[in-house]
KEKOLTI-883947 format. One record per residue: residue number from 1; x, y, z of N, C-alpha, C, O, CB in turn; residue in three letters. Coordinates in pm, 1 decimal. Each point is the difference from the previous one (the first is absolute). Glycine has a CB too. Layout:
<atoms>
<NUM, <X, Y, Z>, <X, Y, Z>, <X, Y, Z>, <X, Y, Z>, <X, Y, Z>, "ala">,
...
</atoms>
This chain:
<atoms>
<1, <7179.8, 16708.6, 15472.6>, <24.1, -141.7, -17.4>, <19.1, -32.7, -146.7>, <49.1, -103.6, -45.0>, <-182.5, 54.9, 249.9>, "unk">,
<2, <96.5, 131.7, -258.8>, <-22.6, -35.0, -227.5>, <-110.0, -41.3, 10.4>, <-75.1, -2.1, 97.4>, <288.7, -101.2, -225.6>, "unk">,
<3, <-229.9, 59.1, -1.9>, <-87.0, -66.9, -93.4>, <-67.8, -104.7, 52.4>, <68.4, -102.2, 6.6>, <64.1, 162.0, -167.0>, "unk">,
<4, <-257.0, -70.6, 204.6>, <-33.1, -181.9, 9.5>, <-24.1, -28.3, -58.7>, <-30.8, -117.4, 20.8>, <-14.8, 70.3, 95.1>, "unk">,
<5, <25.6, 83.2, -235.1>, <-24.8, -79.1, -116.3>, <120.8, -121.2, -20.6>, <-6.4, -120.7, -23.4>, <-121.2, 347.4, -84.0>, "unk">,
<6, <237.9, -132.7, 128.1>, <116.3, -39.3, -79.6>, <17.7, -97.1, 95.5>, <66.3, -94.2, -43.5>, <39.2, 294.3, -87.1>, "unk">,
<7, <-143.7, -212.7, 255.3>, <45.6, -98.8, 141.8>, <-141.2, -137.2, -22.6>, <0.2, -113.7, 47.2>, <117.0, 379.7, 185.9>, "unk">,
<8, <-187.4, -222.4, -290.5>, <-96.5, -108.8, -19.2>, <28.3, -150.8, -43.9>, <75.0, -11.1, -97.1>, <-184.4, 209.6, 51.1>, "unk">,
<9, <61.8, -313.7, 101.7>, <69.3, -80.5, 33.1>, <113.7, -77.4, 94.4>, <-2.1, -121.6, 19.0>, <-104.3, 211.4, -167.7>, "unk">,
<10, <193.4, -10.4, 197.8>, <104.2, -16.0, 56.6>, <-34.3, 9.4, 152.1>, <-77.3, 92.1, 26.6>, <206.5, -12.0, -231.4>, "unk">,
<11, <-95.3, -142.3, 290.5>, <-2.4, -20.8, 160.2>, <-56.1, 78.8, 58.5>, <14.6, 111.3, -50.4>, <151.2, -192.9, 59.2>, "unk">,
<12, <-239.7, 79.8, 96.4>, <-32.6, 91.6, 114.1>, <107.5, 32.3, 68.2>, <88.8, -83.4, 17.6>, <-288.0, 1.2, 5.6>, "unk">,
<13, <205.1, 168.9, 10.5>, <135.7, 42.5, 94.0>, <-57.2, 30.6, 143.2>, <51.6, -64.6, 91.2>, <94.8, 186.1, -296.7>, "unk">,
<14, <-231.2, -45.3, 233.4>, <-18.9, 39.0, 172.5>, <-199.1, 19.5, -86.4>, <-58.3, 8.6, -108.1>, <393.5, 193.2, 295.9>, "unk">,
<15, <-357.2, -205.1, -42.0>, <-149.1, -27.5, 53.0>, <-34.1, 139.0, 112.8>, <78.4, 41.7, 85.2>, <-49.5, -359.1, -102.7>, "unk">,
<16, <-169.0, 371.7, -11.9>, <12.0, 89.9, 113.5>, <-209.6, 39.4, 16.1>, <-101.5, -18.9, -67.0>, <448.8, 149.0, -5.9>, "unk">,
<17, <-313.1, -76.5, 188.5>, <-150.1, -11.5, 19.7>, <-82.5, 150.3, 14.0>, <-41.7, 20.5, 114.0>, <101.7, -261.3, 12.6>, "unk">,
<18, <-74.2, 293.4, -175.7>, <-93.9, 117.0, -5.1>, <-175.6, 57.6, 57.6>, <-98.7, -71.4, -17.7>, <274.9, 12.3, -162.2>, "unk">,
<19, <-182.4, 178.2, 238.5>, <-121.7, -44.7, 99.4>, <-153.2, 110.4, -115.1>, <-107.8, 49.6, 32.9>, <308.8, -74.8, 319.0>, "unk">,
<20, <-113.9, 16.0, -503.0>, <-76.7, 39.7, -83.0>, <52.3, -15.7, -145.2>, <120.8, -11.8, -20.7>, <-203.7, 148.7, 202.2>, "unk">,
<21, <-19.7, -137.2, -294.7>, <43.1, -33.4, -103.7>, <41.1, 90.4, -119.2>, <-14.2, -27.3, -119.2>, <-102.6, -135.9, 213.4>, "unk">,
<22, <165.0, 264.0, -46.3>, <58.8, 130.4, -87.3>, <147.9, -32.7, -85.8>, <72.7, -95.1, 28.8>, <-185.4, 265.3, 177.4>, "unk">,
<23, <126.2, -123.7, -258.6>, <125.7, -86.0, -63.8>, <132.3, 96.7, 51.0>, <8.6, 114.5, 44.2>, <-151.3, -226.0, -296.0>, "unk">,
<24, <229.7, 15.1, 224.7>, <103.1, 38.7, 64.2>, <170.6, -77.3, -107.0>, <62.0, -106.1, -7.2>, <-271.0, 119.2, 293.5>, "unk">,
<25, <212.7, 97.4, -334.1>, <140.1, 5.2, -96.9>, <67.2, -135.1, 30.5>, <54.5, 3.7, 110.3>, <-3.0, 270.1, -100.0>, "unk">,
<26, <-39.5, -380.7, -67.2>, <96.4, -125.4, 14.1>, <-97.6, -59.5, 54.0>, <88.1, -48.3, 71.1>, <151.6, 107.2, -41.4>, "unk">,
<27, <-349.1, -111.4, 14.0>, <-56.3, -57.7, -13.1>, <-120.8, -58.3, -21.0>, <-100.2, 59.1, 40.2>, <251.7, -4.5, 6.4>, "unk">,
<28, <-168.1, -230.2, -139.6>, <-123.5, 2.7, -52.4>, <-88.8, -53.8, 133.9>, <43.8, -81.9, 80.9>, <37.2, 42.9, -357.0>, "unk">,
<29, <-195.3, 92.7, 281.9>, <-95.3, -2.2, 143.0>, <-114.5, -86.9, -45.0>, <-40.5, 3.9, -116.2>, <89.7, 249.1, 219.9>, "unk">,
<30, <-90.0, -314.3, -31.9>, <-134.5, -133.4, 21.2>, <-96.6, 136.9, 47.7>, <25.8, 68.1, 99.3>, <100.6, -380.1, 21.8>, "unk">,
<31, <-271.0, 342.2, -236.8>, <-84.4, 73.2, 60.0>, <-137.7, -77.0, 83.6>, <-120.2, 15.1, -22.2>, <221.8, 152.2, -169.1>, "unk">,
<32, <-19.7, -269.7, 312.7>, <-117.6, -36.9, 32.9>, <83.4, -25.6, 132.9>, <111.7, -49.4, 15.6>, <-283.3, -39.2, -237.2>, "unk">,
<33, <67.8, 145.1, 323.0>, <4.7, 58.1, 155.1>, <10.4, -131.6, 71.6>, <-100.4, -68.1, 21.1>, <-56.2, 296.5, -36.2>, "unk">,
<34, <241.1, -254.0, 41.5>, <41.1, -190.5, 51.6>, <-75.8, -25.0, 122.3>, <-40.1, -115.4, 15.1>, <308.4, 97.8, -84.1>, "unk">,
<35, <-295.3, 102.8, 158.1>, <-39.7, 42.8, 132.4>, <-49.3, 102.2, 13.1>, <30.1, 103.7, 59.1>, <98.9, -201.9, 7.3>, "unk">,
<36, <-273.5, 39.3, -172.6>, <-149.2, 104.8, 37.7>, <-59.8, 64.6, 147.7>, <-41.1, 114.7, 18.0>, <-27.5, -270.0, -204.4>, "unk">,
<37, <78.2, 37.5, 291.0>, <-22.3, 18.3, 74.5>, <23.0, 32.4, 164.5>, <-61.9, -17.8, 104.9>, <10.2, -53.1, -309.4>, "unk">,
<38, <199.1, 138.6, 153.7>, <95.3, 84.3, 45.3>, <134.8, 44.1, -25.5>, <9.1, 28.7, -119.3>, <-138.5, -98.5, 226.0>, "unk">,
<39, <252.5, 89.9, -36.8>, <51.4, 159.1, -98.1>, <57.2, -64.1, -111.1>, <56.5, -109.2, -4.9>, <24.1, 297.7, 192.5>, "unk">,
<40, <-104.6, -98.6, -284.5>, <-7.9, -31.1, -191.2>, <123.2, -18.7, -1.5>, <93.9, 62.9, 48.8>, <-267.5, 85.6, -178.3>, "unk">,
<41, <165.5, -256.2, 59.0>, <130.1, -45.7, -80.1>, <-8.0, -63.8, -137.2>, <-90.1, -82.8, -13.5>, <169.6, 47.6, 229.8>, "unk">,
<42, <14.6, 63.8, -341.2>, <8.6, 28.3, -105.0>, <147.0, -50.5, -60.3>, <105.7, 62.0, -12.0>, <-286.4, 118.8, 72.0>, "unk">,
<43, <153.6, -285.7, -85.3>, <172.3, -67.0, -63.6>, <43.0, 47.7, -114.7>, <-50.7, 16.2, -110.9>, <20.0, -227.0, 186.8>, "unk">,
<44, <145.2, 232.6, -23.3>, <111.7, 91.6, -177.1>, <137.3, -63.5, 59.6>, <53.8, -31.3, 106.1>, <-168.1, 361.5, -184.0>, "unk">,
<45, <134.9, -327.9, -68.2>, <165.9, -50.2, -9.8>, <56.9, 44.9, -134.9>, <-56.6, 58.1, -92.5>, <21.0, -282.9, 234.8>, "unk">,
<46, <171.6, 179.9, -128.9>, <56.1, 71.7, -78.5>, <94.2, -124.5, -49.6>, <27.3, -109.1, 50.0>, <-62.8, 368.5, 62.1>, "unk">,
<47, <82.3, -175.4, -265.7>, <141.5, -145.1, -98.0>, <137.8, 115.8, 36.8>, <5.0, 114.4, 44.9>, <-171.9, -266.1, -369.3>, "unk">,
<48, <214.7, 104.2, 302.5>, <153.5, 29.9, 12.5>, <113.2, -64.9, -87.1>, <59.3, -81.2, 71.1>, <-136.2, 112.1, 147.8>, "unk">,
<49, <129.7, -26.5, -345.0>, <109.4, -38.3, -86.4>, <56.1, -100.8, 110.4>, <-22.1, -118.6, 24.4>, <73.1, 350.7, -191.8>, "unk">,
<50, <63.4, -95.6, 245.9>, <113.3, -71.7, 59.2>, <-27.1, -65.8, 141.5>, <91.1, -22.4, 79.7>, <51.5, 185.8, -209.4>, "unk">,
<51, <-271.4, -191.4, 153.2>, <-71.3, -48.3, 181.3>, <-15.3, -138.2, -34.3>, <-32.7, -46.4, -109.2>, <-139.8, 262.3, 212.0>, "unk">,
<52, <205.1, -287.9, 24.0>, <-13.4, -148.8, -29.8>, <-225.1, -27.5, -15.9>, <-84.7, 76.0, 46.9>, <414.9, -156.0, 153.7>, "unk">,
<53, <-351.0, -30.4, -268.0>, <-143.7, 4.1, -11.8>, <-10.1, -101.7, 142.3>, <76.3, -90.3, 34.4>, <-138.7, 129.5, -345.7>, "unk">,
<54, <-75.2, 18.3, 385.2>, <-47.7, -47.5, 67.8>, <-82.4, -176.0, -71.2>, <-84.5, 3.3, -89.4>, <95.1, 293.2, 211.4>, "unk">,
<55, <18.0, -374.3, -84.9>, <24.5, -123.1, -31.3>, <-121.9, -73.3, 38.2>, <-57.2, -73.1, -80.9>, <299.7, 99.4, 102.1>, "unk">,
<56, <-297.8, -3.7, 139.3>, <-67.2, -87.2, 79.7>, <-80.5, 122.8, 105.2>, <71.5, 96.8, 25.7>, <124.9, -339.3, -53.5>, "unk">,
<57, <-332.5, 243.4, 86.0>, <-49.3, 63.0, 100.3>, <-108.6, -110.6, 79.7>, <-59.0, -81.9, -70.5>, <104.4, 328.6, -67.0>, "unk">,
<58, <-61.0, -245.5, 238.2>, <-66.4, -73.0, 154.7>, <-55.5, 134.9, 28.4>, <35.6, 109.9, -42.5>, <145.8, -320.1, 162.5>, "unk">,
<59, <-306.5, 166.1, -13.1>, <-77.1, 52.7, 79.4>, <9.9, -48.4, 143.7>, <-0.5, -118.7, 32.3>, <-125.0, 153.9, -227.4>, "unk">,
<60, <132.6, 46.7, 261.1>, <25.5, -85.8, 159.1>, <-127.6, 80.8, 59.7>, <-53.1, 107.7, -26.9>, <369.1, -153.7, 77.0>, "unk">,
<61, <-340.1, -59.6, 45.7>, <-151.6, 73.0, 61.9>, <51.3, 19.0, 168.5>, <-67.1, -41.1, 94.6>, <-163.0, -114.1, -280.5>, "unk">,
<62, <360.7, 225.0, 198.9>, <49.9, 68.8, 96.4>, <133.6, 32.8, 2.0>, <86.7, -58.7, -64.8>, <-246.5, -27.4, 160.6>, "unk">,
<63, <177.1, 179.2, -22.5>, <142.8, 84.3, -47.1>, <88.1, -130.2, 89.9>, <-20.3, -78.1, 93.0>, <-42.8, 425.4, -106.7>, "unk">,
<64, <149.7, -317.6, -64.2>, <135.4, -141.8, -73.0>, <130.3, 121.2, 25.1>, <14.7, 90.7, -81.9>, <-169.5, -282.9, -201.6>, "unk">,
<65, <249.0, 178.7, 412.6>, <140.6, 34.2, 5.4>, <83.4, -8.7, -94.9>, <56.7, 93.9, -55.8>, <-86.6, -141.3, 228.8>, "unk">,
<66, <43.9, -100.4, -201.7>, <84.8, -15.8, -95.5>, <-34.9, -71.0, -130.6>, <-11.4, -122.4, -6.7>, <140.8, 138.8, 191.9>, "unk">,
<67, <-142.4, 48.2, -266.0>, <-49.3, -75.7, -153.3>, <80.1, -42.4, -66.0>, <-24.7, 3.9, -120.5>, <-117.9, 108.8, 87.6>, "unk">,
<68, <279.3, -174.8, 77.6>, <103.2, -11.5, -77.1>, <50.0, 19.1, -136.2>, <96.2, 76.7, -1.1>, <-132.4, -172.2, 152.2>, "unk">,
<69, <1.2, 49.3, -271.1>, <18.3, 78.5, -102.2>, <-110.5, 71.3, -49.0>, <-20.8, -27.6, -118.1>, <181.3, -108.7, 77.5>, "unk">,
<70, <-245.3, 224.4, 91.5>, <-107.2, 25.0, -34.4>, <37.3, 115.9, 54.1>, <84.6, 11.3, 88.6>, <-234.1, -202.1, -113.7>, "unk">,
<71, <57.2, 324.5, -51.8>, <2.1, 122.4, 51.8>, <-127.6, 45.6, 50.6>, <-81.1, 44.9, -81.0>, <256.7, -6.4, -59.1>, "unk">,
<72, <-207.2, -44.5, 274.9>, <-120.2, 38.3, 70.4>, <-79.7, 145.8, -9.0>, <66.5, 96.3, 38.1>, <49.7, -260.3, 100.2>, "unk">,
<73, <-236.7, 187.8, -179.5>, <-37.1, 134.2, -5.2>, <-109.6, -1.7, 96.3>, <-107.9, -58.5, 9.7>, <180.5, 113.1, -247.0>, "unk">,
<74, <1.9, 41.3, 313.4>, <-52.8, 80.7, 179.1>, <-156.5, -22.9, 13.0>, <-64.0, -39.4, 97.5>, <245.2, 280.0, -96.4>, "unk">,
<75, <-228.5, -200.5, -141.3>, <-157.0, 53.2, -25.1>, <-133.2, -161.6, 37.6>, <10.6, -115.6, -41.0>, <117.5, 341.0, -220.4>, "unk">,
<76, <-208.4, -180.8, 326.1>, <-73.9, -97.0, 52.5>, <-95.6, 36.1, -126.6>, <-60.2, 107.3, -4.0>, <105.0, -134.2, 298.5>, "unk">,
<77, <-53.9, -65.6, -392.5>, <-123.1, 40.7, -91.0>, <-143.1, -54.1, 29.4>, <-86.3, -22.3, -84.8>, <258.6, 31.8, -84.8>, "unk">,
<78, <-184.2, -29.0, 323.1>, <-150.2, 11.7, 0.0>, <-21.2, 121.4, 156.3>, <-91.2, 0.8, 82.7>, <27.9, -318.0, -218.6>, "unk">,
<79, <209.7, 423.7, 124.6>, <-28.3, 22.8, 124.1>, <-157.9, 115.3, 10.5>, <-47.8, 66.0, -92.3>, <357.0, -118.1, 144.7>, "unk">,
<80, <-360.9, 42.0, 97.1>, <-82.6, 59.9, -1.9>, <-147.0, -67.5, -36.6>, <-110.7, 37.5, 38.6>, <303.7, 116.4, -67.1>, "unk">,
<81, <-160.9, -261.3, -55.0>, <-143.8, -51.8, -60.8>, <-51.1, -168.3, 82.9>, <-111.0, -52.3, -9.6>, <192.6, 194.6, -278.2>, "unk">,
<82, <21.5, -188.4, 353.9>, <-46.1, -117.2, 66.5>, <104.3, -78.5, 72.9>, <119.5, 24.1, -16.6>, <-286.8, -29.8, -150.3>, "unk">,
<83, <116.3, -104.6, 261.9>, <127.9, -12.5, 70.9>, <101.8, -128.7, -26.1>, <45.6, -66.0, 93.3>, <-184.9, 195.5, 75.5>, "unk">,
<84, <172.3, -159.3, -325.2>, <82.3, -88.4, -36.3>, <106.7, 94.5, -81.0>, <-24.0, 12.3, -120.1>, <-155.5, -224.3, 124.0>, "unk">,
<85, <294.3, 279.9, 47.3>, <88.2, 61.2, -99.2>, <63.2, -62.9, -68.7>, <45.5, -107.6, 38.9>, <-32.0, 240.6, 65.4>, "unk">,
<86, <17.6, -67.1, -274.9>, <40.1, -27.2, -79.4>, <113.7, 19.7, -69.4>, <15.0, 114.1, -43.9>, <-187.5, -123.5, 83.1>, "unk">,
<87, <253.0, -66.0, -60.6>, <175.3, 64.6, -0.7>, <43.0, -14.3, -146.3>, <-67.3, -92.6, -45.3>, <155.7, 2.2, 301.2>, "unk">,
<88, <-30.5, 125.1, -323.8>, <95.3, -41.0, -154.9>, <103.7, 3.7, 8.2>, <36.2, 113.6, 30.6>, <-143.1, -44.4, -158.1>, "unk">,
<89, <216.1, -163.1, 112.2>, <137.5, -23.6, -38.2>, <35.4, -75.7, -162.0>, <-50.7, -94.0, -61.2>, <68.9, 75.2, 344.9>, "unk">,
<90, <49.8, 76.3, -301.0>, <93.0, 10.1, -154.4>, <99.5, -45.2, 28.1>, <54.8, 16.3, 109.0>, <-116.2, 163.7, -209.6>, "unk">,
<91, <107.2, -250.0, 1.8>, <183.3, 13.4, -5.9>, <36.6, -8.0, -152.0>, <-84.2, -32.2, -83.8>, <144.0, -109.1, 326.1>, "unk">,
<92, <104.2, 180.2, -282.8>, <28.8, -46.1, -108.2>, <93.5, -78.1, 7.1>, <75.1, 22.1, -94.9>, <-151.6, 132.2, 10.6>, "unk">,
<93, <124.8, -261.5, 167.1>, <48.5, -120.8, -9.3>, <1.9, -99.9, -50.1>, <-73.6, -85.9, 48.5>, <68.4, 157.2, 50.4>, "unk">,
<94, <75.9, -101.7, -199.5>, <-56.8, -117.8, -90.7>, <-25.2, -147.3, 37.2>, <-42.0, -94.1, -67.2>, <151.8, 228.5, -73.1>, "unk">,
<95, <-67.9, -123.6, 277.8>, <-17.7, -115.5, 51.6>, <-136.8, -74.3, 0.5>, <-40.5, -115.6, -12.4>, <219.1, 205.7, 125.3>, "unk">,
<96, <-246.9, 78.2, -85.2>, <-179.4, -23.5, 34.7>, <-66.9, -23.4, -123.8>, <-118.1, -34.7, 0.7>, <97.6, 200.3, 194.5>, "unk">,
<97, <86.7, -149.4, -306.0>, <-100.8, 36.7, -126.3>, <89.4, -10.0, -123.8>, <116.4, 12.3, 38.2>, <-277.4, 162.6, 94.0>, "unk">,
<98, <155.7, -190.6, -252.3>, <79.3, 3.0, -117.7>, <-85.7, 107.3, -84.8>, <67.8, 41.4, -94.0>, <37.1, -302.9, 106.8>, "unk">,
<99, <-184.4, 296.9, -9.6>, <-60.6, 134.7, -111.3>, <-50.0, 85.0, 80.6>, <-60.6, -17.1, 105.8>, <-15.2, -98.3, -302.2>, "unk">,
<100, <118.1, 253.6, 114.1>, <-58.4, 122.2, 73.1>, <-110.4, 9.1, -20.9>, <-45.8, -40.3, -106.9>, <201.5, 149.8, 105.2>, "unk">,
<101, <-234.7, -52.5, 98.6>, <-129.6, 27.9, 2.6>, <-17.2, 143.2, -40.9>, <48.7, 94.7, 61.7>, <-87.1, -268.2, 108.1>, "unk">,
<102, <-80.4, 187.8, -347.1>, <15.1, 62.0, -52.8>, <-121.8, 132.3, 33.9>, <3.3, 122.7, 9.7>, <140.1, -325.9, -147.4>, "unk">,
<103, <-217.6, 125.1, 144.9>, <-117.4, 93.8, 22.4>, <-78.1, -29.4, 133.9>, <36.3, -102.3, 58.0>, <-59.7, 119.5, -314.4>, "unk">,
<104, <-46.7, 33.4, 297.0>, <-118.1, -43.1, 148.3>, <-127.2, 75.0, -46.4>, <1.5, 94.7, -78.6>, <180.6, -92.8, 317.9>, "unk">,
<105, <-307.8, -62.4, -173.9>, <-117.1, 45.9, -26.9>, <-125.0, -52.4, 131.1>, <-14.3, -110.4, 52.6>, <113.4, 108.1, -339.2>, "unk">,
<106, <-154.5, 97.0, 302.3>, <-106.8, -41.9, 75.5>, <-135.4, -41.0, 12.7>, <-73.5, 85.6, 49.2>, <206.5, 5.6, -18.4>, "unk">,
<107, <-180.3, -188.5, -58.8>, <-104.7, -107.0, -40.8>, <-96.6, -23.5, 114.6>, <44.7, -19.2, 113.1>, <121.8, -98.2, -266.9>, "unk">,
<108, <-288.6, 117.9, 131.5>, <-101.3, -44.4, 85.1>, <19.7, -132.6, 2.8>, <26.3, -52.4, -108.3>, <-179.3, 220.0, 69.0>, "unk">,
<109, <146.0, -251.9, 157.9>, <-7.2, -149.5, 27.1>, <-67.6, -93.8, -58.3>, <25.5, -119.8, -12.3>, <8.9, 192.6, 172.4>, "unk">,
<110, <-160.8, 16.6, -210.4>, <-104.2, -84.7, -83.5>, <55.8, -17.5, -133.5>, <-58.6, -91.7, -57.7>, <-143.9, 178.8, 177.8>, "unk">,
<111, <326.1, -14.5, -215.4>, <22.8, 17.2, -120.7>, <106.1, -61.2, 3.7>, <73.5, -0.1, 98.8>, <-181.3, 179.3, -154.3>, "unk">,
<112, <143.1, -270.3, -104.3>, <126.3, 9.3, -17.9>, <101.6, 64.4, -1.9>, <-38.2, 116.2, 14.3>, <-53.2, -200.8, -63.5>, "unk">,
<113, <236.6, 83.8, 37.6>, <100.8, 79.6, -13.8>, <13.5, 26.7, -121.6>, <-1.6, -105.1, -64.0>, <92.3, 38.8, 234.0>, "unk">,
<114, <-72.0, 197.2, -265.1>, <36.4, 10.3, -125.5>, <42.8, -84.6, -31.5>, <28.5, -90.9, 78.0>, <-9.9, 251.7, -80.3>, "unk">,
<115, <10.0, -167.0, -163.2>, <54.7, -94.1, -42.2>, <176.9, 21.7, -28.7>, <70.3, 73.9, -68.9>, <-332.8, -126.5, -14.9>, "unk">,
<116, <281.9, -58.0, 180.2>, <165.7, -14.0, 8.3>, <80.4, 16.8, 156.2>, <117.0, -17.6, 34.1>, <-133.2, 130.7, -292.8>, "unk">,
<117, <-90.6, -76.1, 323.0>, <16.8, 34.5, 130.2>, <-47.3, -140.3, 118.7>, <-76.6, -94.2, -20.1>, <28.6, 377.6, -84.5>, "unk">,
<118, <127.6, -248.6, 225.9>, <-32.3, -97.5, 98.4>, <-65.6, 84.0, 108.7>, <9.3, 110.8, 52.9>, <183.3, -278.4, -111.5>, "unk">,
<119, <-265.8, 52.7, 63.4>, <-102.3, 52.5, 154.7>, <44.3, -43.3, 138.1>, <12.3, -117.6, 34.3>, <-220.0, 91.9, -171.4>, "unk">,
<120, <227.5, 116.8, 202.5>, <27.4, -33.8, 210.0>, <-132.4, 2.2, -1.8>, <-68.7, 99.0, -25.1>, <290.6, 40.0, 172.9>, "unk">,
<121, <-279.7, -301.8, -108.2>, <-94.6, -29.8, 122.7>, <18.9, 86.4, 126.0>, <-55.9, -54.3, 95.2>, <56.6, -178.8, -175.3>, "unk">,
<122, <45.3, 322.3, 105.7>, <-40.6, 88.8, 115.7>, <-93.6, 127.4, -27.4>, <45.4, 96.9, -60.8>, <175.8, -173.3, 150.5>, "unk">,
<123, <-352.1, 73.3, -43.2>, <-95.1, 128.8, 58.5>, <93.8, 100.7, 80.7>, <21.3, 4.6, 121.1>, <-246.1, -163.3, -85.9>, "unk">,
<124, <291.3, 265.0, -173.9>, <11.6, 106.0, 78.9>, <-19.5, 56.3, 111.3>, <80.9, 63.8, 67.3>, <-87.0, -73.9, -209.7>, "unk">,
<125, <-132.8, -19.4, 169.0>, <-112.6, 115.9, 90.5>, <-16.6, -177.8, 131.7>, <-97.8, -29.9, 68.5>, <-123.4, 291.9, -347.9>, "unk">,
<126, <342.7, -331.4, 268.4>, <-49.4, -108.5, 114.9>, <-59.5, 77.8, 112.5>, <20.3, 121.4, 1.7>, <166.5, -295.5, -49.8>, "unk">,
<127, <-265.7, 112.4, 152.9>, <-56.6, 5.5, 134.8>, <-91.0, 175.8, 30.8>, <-32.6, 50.9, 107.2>, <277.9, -257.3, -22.9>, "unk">,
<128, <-268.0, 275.0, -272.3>, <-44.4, 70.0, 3.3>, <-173.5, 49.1, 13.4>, <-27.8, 62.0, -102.6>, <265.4, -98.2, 25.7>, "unk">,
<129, <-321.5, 29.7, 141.8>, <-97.4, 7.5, -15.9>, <-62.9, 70.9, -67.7>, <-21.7, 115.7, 35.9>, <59.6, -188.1, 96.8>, "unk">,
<130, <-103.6, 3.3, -296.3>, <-70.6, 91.5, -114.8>, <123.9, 34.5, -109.1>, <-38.4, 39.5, -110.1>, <-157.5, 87.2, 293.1>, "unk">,
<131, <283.7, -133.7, -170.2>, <134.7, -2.4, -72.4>, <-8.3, -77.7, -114.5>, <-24.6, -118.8, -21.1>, <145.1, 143.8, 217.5>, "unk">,
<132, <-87.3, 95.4, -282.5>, <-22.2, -124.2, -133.3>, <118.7, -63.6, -7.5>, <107.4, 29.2, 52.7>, <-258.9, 91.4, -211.0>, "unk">,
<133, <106.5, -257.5, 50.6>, <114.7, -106.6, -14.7>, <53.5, 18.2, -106.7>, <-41.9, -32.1, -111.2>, <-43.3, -123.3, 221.8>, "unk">,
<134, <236.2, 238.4, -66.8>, <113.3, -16.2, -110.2>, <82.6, -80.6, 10.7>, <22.5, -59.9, 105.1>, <-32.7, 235.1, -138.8>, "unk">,
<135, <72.2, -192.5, -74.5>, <133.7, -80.2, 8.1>, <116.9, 70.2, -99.2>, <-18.1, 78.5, -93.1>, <-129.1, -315.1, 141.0>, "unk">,
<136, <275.6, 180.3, 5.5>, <90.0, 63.7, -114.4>, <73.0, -114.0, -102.7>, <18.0, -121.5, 8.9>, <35.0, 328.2, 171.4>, "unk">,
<137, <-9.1, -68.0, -318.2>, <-35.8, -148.4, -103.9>, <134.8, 30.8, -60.1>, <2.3, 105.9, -62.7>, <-301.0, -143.5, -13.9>, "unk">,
<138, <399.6, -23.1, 80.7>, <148.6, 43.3, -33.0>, <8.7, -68.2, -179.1>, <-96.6, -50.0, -57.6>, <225.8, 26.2, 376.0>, "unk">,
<139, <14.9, 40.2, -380.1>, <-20.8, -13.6, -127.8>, <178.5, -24.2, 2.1>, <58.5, 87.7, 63.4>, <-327.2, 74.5, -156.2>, "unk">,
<140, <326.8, -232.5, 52.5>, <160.0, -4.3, 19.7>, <-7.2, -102.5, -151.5>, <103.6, -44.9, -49.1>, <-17.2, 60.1, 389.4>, "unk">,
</atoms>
């Protein structure tokens, strides 16, 4: 993928979910287990020069046919751990959003979001029993 250094700053391009936190060439990885309390998942994404930046992301709390400009990912991030599933869709449509979203981070509910970052009011770990309370904290 190059340099992230050199990509630092510049758009998210794709989003992906990992069921551990080992690193993996092209992308930078969130070392915190989103869904402690069943199968592990671990957010990484990646910049891209010439990729449009992902602009805008929603959470749907059930799988959604059609997301119209949004790109749906398969992965239930609370699967296994309780019975409210958890969905993520992206898009880079500018319709949805005017700045790329630069960075993401994962924040306990009780804490603020770094500084410069926005917080989703959504509990990761919803309808999870004992599940800690994350949230995700975007930066565009």
């Amino acid at each position: 993928m190059g340099d992230e250094s050199v990509l630092a700053g510049q758009g998210i391009t794709h989003i992906a979910f990992f069921p551990d936190d080992s690193d993996i060439e092209g992308y930078t990885k969130i070392k915190t287990n989103i869904n402690s309390k069943g199968t592990a998942r671990y957010l990484g994404y990646t910049r891209a020069a010439n990729k449009p930046s992902i602009v805008n992301l929603v959470f749907y709390l059930k799988w959604k046919e059609d997301p119209g400009a949004y790109l749906f990912y398969k992965q239930d991030l609370n699967e296994g751990a309780g019975p409210i599933p958890l969905y993520l869709a992206t898009t880079t449509n500018s319709t949805e959003g005017n700045n790329a979203i630069t960075d993401l981070a994962v924040v306990k509910a009780s804490e603020a979001a770094p500084p410069g970052f926005k917080k989703i009011e959504l509990n990761l770990n919803i309808g999870v029993q004992g599940g800690e309370n994350l949230n995700l904290a975007y930066k565009s």
